[in-house]
LUMTORSE-744919 format. One record per residue (C-alpha): residue number from 0; residue in three letters; x, y, z. Coordinates in Angstrom, 3 decimals, decimal comma, always signed. Layout:
! residues N
(pt NUM; ala; (X; Y; Z))
...
This chain:
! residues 366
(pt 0; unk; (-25,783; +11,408; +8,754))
(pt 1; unk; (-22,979; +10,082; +6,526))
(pt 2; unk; (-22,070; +12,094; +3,645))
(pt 3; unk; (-21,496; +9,325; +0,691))
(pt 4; unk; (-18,087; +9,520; -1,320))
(pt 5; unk; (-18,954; +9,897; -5,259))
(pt 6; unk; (-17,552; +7,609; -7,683))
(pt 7; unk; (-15,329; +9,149; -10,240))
(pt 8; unk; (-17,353; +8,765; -13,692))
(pt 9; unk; (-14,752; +11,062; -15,947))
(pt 10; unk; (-11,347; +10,833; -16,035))
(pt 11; unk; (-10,172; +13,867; -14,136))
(pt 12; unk; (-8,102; +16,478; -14,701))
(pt 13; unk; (-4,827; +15,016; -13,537))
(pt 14; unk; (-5,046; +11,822; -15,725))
(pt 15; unk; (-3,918; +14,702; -18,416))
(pt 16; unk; (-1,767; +16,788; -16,621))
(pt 17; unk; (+0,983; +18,164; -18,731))
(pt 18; unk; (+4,435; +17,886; -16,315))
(pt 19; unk; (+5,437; +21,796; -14,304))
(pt 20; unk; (+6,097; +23,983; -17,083))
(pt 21; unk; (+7,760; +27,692; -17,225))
(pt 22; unk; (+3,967; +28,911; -15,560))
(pt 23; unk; (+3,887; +28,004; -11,870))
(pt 24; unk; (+0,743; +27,840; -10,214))
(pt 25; unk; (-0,072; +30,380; -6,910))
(pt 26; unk; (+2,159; +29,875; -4,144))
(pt 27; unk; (+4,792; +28,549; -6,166))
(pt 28; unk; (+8,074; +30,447; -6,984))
(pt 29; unk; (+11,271; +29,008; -8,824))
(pt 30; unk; (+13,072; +28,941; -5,737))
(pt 31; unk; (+10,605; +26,367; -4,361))
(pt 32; unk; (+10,827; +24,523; -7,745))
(pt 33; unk; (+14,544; +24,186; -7,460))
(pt 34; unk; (+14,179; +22,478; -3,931))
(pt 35; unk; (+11,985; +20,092; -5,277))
(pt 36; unk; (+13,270; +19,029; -8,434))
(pt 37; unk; (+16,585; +18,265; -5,921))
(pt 38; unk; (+14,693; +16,507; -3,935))
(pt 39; unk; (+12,951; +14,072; -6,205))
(pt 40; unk; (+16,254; +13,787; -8,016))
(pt 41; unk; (+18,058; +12,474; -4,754))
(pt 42; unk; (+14,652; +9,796; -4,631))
(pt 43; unk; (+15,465; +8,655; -8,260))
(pt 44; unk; (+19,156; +8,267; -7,781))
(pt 45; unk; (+17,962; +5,969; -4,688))
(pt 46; unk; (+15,348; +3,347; -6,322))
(pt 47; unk; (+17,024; +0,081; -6,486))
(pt 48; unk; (+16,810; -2,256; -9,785))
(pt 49; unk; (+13,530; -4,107; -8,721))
(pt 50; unk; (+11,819; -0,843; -8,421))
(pt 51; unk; (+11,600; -0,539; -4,785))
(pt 52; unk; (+13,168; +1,922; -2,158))
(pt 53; unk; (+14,382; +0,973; +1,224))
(pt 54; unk; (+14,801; +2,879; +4,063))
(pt 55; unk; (+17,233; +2,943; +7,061))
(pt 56; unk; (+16,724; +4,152; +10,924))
(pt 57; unk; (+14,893; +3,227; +13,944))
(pt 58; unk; (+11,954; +1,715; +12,602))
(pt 59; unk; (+12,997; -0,577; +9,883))
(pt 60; unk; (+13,016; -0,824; +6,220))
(pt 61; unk; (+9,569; -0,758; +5,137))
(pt 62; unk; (+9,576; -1,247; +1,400))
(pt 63; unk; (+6,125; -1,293; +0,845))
(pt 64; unk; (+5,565; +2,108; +2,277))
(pt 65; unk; (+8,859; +3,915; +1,357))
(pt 66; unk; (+7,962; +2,482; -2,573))
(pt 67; unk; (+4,531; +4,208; -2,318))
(pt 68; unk; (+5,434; +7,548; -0,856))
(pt 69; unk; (+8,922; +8,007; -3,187))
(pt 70; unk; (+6,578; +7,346; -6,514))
(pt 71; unk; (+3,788; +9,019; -5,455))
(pt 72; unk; (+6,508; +12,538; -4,650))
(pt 73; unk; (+7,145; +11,426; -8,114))
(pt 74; unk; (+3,639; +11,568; -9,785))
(pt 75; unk; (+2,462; +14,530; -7,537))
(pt 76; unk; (+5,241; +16,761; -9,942))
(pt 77; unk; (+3,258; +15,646; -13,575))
(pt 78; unk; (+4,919; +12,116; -13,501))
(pt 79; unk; (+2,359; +8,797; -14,723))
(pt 80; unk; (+3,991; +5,003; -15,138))
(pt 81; unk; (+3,677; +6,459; -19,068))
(pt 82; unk; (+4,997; +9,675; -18,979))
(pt 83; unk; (+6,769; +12,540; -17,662))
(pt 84; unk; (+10,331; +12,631; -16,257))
(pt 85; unk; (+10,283; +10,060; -14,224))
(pt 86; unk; (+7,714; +7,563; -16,172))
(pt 87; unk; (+10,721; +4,917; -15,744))
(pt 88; unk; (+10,539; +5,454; -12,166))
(pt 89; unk; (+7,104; +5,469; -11,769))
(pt 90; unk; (+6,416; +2,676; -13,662))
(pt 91; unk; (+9,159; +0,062; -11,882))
(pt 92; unk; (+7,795; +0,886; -8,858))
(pt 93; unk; (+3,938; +0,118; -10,024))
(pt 94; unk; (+5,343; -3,231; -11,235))
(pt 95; unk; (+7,396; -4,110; -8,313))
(pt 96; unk; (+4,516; -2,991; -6,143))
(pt 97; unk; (+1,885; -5,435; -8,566))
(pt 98; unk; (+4,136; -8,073; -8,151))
(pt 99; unk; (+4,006; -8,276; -4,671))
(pt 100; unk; (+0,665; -8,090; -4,536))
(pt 101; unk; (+0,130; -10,257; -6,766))
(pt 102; unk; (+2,334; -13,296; -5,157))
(pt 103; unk; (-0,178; -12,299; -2,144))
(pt 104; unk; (-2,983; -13,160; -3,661))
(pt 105; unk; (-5,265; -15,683; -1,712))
(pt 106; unk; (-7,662; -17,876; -3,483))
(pt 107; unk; (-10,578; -16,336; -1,333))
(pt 108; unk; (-9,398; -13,311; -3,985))
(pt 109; unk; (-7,986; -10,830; -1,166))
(pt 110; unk; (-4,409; -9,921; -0,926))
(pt 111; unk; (-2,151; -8,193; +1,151))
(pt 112; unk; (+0,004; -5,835; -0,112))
(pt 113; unk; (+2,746; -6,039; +2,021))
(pt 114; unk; (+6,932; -6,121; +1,292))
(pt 115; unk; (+9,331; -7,981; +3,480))
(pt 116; unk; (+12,301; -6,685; +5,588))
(pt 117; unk; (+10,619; -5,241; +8,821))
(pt 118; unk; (+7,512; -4,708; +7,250))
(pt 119; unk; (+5,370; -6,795; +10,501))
(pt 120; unk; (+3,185; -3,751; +10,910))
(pt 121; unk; (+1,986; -4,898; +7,063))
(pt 122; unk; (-1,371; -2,864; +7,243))
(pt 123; unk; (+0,425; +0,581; +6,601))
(pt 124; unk; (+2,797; -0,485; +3,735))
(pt 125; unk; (-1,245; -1,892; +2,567))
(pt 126; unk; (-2,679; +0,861; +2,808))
(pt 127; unk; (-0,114; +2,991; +1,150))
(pt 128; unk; (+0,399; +0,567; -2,200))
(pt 129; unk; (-2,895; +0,806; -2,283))
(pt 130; unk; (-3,267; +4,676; -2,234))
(pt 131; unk; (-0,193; +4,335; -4,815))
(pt 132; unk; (-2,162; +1,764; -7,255))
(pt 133; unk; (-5,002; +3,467; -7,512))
(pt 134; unk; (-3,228; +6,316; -8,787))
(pt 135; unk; (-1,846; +4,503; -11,270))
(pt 136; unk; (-5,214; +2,781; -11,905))
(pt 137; unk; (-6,693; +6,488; -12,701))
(pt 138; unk; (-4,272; +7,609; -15,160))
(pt 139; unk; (-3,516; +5,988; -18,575))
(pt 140; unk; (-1,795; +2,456; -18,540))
(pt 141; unk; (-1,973; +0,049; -21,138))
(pt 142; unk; (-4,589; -3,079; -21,349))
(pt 143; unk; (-2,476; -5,753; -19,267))
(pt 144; unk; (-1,508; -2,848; -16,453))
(pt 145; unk; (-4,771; -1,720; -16,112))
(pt 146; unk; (-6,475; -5,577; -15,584))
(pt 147; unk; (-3,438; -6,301; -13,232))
(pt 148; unk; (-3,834; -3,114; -11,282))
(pt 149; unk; (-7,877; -4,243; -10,857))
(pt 150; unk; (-7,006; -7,457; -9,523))
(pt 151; unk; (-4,645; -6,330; -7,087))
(pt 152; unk; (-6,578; -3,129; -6,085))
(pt 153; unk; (-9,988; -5,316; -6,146))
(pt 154; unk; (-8,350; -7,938; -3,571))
(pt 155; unk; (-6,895; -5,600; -1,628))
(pt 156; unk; (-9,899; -3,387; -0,741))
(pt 157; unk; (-11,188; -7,131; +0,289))
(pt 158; unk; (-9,039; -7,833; +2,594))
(pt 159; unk; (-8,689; -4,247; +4,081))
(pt 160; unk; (-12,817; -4,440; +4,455))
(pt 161; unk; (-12,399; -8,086; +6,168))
(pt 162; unk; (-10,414; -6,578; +8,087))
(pt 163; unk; (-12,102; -3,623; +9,955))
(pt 164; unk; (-12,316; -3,881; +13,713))
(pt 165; unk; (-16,050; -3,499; +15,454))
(pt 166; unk; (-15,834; -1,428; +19,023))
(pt 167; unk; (-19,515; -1,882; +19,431))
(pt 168; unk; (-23,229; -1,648; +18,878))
(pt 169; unk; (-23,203; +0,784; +21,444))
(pt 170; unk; (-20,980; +3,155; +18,704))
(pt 171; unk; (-23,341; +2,246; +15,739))
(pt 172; unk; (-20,786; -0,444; +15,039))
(pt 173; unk; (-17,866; +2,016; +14,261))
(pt 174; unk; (-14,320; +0,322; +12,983))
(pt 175; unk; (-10,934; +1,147; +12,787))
(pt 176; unk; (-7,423; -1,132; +11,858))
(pt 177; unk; (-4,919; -2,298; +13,773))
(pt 178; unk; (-1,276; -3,426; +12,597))
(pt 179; unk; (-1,995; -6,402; +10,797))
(pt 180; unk; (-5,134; -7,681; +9,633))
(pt 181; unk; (-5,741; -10,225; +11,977))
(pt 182; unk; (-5,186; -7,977; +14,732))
(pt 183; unk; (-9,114; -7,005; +15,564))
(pt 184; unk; (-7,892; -3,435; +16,919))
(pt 185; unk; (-7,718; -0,182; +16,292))
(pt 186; unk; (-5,379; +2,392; +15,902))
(pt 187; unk; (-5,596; +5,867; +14,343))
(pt 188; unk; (-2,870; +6,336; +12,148))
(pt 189; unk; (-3,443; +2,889; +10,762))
(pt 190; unk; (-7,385; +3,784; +10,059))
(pt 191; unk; (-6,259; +6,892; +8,332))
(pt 192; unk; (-4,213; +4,850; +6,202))
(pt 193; unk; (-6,951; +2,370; +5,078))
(pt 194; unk; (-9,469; +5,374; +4,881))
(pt 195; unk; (-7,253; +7,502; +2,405))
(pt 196; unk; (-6,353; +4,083; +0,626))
(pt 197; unk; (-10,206; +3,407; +0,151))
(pt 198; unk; (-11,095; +6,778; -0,866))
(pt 199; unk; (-8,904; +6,703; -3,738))
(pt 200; unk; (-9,635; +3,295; -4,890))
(pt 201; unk; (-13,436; +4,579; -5,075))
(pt 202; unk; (-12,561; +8,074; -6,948))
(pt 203; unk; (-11,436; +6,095; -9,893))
(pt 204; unk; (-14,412; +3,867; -10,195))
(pt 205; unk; (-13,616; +0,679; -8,277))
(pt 206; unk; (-16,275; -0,798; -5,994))
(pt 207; unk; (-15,239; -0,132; -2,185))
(pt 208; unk; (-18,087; -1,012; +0,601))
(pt 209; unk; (-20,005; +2,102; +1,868))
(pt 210; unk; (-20,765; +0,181; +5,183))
(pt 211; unk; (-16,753; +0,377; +5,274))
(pt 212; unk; (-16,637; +3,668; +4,670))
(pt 213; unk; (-19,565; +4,600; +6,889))
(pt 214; unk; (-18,097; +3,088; +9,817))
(pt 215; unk; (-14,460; +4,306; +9,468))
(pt 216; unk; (-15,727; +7,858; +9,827))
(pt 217; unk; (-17,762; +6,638; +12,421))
(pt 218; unk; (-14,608; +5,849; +13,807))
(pt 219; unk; (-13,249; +8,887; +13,748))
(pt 220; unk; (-15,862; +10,808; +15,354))
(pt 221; unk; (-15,923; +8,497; +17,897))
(pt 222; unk; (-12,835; +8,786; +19,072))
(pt 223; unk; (-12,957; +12,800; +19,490))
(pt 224; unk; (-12,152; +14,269; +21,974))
(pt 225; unk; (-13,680; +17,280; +23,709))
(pt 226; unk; (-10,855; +19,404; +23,284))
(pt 227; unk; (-11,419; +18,931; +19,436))
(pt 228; unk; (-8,523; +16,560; +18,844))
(pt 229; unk; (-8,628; +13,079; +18,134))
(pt 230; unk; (-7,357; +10,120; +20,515))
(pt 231; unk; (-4,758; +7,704; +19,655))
(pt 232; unk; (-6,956; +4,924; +19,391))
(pt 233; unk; (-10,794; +4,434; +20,627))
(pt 234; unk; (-10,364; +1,464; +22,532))
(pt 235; unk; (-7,346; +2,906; +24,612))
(pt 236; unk; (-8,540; +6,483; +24,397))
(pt 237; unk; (-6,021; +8,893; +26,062))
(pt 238; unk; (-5,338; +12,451; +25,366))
(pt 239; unk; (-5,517; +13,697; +21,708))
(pt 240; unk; (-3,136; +13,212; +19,445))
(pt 241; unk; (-2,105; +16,506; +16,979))
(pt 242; unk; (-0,575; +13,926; +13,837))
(pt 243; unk; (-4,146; +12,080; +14,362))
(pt 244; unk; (-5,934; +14,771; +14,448))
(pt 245; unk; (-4,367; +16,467; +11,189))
(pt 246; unk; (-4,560; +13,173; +9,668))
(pt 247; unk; (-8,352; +13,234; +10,470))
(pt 248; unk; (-8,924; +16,405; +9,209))
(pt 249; unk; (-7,625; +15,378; +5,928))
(pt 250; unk; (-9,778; +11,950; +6,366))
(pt 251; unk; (-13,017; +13,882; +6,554))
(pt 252; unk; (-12,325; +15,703; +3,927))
(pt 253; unk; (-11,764; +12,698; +1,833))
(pt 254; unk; (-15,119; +11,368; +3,248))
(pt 255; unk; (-17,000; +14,393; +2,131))
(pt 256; unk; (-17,626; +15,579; +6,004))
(pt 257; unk; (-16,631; +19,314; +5,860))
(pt 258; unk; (-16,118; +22,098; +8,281))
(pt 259; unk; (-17,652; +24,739; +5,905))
(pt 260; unk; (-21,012; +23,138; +4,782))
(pt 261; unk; (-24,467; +23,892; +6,339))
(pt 262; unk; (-23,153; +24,333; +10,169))
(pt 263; unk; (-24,901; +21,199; +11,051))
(pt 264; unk; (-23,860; +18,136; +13,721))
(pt 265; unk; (-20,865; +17,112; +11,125))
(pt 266; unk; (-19,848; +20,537; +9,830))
(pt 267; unk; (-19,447; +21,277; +13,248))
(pt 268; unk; (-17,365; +18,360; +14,526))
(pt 269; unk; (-14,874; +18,608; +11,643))
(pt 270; unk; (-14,478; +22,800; +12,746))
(pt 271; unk; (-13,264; +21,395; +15,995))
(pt 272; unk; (-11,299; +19,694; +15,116))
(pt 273; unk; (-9,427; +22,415; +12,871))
(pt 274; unk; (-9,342; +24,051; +15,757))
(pt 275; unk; (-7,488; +21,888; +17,619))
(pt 276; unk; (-5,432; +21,276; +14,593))
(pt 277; unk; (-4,396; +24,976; +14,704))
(pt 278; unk; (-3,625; +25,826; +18,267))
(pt 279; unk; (-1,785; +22,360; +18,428))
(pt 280; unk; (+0,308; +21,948; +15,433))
(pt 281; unk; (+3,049; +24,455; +14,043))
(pt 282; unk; (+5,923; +24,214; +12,155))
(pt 283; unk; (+8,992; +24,284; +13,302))
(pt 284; unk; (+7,929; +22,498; +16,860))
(pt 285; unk; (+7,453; +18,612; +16,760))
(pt 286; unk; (+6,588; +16,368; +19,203))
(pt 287; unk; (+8,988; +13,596; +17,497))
(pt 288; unk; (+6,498; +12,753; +14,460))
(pt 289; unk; (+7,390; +16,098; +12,603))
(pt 290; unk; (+7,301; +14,680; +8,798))
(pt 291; unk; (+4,164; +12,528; +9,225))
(pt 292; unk; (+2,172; +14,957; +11,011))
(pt 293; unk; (+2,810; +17,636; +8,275))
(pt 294; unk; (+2,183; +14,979; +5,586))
(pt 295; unk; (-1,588; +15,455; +6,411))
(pt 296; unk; (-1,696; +18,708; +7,889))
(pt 297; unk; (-0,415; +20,226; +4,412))
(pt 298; unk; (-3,234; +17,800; +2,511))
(pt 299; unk; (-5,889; +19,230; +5,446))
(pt 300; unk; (-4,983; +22,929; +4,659))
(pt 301; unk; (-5,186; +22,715; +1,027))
(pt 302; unk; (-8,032; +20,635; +0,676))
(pt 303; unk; (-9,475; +23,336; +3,477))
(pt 304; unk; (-8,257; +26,318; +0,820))
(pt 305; unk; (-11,277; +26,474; -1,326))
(pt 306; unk; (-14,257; +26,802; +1,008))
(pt 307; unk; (-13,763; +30,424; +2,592))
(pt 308; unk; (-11,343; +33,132; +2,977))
(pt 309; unk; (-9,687; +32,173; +6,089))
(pt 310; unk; (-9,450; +28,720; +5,271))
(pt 311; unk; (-7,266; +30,469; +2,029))
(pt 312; unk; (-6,049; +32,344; +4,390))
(pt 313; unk; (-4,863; +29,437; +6,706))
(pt 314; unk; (-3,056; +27,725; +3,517))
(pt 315; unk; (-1,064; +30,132; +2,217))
(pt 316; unk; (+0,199; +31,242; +5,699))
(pt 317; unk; (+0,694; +27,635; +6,210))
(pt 318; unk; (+2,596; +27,358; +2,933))
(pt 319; unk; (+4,679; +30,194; +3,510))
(pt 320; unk; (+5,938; +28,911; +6,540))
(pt 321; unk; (+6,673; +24,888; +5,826))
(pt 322; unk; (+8,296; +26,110; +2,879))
(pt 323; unk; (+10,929; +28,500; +4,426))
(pt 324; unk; (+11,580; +25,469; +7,531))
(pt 325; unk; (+11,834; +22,707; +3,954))
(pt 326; unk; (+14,783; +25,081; +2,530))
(pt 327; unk; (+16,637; +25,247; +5,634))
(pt 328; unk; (+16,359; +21,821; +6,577))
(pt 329; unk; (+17,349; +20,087; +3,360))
(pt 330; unk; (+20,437; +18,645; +3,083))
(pt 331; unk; (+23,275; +19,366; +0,752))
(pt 332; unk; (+22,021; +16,535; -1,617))
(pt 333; unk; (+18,497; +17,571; -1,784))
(pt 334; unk; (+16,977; +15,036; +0,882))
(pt 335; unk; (+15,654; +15,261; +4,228))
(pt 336; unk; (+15,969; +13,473; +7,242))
(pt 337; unk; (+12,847; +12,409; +8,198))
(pt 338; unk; (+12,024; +12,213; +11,661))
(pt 339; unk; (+14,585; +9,266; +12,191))
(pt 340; unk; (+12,887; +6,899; +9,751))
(pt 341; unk; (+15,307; +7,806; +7,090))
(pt 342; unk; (+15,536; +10,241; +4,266))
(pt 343; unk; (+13,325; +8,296; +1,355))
(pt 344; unk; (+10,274; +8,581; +4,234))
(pt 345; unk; (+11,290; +12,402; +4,626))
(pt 346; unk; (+12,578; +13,260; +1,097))
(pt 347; unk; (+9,000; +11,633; -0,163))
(pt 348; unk; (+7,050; +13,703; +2,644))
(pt 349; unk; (+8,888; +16,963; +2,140))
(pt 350; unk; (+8,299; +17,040; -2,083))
(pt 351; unk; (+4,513; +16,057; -1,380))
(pt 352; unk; (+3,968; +19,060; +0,747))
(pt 353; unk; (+6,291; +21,257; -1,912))
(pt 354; unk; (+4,269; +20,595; -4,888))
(pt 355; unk; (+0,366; +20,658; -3,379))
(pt 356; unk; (-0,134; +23,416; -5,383))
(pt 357; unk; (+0,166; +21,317; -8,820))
(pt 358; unk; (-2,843; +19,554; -7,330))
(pt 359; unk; (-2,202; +16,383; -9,623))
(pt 360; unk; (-2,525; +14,093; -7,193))
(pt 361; unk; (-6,339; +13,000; -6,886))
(pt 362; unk; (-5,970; +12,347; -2,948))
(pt 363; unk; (-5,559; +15,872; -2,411))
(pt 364; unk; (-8,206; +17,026; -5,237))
(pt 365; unk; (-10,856; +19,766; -3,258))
């Protein structure tokens, strides 16, 4: 069984959230504050004019996803395109993010939000605008962002739909992405992507395909291991992967497939794979994808945090920890390095874990 996402029907909470104030939520100290306001004032002091951020190191510039990931640091500490402390920054990067979109826009009505520079694997800087959008879609803009934002967002859940690989009747039609969205693979961290991407798109009202979503998590399952963890890809299979298999924990979670419900065939499968998760992954140890790993192992724990004690349990200890390795691995001028991609990729990363316990960003709602 597939348990359905729900459409968002109300605007919730964190459309309205007032920006951190003198009362900081649990797990959150002033210390921590202090790290993080330094690190999303290093991101603001590195947006260039068209709204964009770039990004330097072994794998290229990618605008599209280094854009994404700085703004949404930014609106994950109060921040909206129309308010907060960085509304200015916010809101350039929705527009320079629309735009490109927008000049991507097919007359079949599907787009591809992709930037250019060394963007050629264009289905994650897709995915993330898209994840970025739709938070910007949820919260208040004005009448001409709003319809722009619903073209854009509409088109691209079209094309990232069209675009869904098919390993097989044999795997009740299951489907991940690939790179691009010709490619007719599959790859995990790109499916992750697109899942997370779709999931928020749906949670503020927009119409995504459940056969989409049904087979994604499909996906997933079917490329589980039995250790717990979750292969690089279905179709080449392999060992498991521990930054796919946080990311999948966080991806069932978005899905609505728990590992605290009713103990049944799913529950199950998803407690496996915490398992995994937690004899695998630890911070301080990285197996050369530190930053992106604990971008969804942090979302996994505190999305976990509400459905027992130990899963609270799990969090805070988990907290505790990334936050003590954060302080003494930030640099003099508040950034990070970010597992060789560059510091707007690890400066992002870093202030997304920080400020989870805000809870403003929707992705991460439990």
């Amino acid at each position: 069984m597939i348990v359905m996402l729900t459409v968002a029907v109300v605007m919730p909470r964190w459309a309205f959230a007032d920006p951190p104030g003198p009362v900081l939520p649990a797990m959150m100290d002033a210390d921590t504050q202090k790290m993080l306001d330094k690190g999303l004032t290093y991101l603001s002091q590195k947006q260039r004019a068209d709204g964009s951020w770039l990004n330097s190191g072994g794998y290229g510039s990618y605008p599209q996803v280094m854009t994404s990931l700085a703004a949404l640091a930014m609106m994950g500490n109060g921040s909206t395109p129309e308010g907060g402390k960085y509304a200015r920054q916010v809101r350039k990067a929705m527009l320079c993010t629309l735009r490109v979109g927008e000049a991507a826009m097919e007359p079949s009505g599907r787009c591809l939000i992709s930037g250019g520079g060394a963007e050629y694997q264009s289905m994650y800087g897709h995915g993330f605008s898209m994840l970025f959008l739709a938070q910007c879609y949820g919260v208040e803009v004005n009448a001409d962002y709003e319809k722009r934002l619903r073209a854009v967002l509409d088109g691209a859940i079209k094309l990232t739909a069209q675009s869904q690989s098919n390993v097989g009747a044999q795997f009740k039609n299951a489907g991940g992405w690939i790179y691009t969205p010709s490619g007719g693979g599959d790859e995990g961290s790109v499916t992750v992507t697109q899942l997370q991407a779709l999931r928020a798109c749906r949670n503020v009202g927009l119409v995504v395909p459940q056969d989409t979503i049904n087979r994604a998590v499909l996906y997933l399952k079917a490329s589980q291991n039995a250790d717990g963890g979750i292969s690089y890809s279905f179709s080449s299979r392999g060992s498991s992967r521990p930054a796919i298999s946080a990311a999948g924990i966080a991806c069932f979670y978005s899905a609505g497939v728990y590992d605290q419900a009713d103990g049944g065939e799913e529950s199950k499968l998803v407690a496996k794979l915490v398992d995994y998760v937690k004899k695998n992954v630890h911070v301080g140890q990285s197996d050369g994808n530190y930053y992106y790993t604990h971008f969804y192992m942090a979302q996994a724990f505190y999305m976990r945090s509400g459905g027992s004690p130990q899963a609270k349990a799990d969090w805070e200890a988990y907290y505790k920890s990334m936050v003590k390795w954060l302080k003494e691995n930030q640099a003099p001028d508040g950034s990070w390095a970010g597992d060789g991609v560059g510091t707007t990729y690890g400066t992002a990363i870093a202030c997304m874990i920080l400020e989870l316990p805000y809870g403003y960003l929707p992705i991460v709602q439990k």
